[in-house]
N, C-alpha and C positions, 0 to 999 in steps of 0.2 A: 489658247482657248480650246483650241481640237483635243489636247490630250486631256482638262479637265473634262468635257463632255464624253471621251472615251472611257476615263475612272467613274463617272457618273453611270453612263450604261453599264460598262462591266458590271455594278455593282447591284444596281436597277435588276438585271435580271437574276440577279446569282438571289435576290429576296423574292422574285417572281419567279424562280425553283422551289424555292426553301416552300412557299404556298403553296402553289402548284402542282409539283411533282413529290415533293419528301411531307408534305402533311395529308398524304391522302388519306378515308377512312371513310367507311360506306354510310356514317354517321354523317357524316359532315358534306358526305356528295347528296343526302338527306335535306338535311337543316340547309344547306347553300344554296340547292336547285329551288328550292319553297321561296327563300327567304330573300332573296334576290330579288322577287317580282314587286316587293314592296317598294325599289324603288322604281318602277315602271311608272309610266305611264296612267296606266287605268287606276292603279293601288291608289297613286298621289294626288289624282286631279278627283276619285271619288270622295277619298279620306276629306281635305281640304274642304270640297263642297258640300258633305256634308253634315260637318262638322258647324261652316257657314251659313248652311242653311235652317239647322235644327237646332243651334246654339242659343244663347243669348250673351249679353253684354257685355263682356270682356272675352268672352272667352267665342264669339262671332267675331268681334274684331280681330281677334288675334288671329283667327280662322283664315277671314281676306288677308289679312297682310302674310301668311303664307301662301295661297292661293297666287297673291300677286306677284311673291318672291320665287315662284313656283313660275309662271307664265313670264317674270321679267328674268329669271336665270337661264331660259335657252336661249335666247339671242346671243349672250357669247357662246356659248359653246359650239351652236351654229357657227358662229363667225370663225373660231379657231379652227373649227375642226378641218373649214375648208384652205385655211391659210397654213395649216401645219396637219397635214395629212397625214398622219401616222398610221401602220398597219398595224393591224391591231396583234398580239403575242403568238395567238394559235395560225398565224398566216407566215409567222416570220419564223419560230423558234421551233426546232424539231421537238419532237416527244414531250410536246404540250399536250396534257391533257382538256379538253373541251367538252361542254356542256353540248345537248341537242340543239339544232337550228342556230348555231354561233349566230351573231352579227356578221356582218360585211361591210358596212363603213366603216367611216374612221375615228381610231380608238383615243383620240385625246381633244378635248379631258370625257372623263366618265358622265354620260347626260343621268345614268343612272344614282351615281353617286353627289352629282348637283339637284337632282331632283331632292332626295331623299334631307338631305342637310336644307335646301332650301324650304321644305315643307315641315320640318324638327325645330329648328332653331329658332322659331319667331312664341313657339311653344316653350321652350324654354326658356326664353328670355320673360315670358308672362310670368309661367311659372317654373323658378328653378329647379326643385324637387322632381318636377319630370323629366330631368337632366340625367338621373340614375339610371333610369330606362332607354329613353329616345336617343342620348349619345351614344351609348355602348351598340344600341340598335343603327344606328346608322352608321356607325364602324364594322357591323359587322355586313351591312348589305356592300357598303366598299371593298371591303375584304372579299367578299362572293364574287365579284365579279374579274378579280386577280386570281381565284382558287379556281373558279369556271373557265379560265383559259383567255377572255375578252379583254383586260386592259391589263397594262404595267400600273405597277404601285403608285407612280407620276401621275399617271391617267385620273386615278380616283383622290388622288391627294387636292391634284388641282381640281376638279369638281366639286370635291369638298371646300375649297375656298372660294370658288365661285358661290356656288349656293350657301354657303355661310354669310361671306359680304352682301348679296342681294336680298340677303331674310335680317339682314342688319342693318340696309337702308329701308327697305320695305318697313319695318316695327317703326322706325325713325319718320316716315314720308308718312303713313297713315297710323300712326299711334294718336 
């Protein structure tokens, strides 16, 4: 099992170079530092609300059940993050490049990239068609946060399945 999880790192990082270090581009240190913050915190919990609050009838419900998917997806990643404390890329990995004010907790799974999928997906599941948009966008706020130096590809993958299955019981519990 040690050497599968050794081929698995080995590999993990040589794609968290390939983003990291060999795609850099004053473009994309642009469009990444911006575009990141959408899944913060502030972005997510205002979007959500006020979407819920100035909505109406399908599309206010669809609003809470992201809203919810949004407040019921940090509970694991809380729980993880203190049960598998991962350091996060720019603490471990020389000549990472990092964004301003890095993090300092711990980097698994991405709270940013379960934020951003938990408050996307219950949207698309309403309406498919916004799928062309809100997916590709929330792959690329994942991505930012592996090109910013803050998680491994792992980090945001699994956040991305966290807040995907929580905005897929959420549509299910209050649809």
């Amino acid at each position: 099992m040690s050497r599968v999880i050794h081929w698995l790192q080995h590999y993990e990082t040589k794609l968290f170079r390939l983003v990291n270090n060999k795609s850099r581009h004053p473009a994309l240190d642009y469009l990444f530092n911006r575009l990141t913050h959408l899944g913060g915190a502030s972005a997510t919990i205002i979007a959500t609300l006020a979407i819920a609050l100035f909505a109406s009838g399908d599309w206010r419900i669809t609003a809470w059940q992201s809203a919810a998917a949004l407040a019921a997806s940090h509970l694991p990643v809380a729980v993880i993050k203190k049960k598998y404390p991962r350091l996060r890329p720019y603490m471990v990995l020389e000549n990472t490049n990092i964004c301003r004010n890095p993090l300092k907790d711990h980097s698994f799974p991405s709270g940013h990239s379960t934020a951003i999928f938990s408050v996307t997906v219950p949207f698309v599941l309403f309406a498919p068609a916004l799928g062309f948009i809100l997916i590709p966008a929330a792959c690329l706020v994942a991505l930012s946060r592996v090109y910013l130096g803050l998680h491994y590809p792992s980090d945001c993958a699994a956040g991305a399945a966290i807040g995907s299955l929580t905005a897929l019981l959420a549509a299910i519990l209050i649809g």
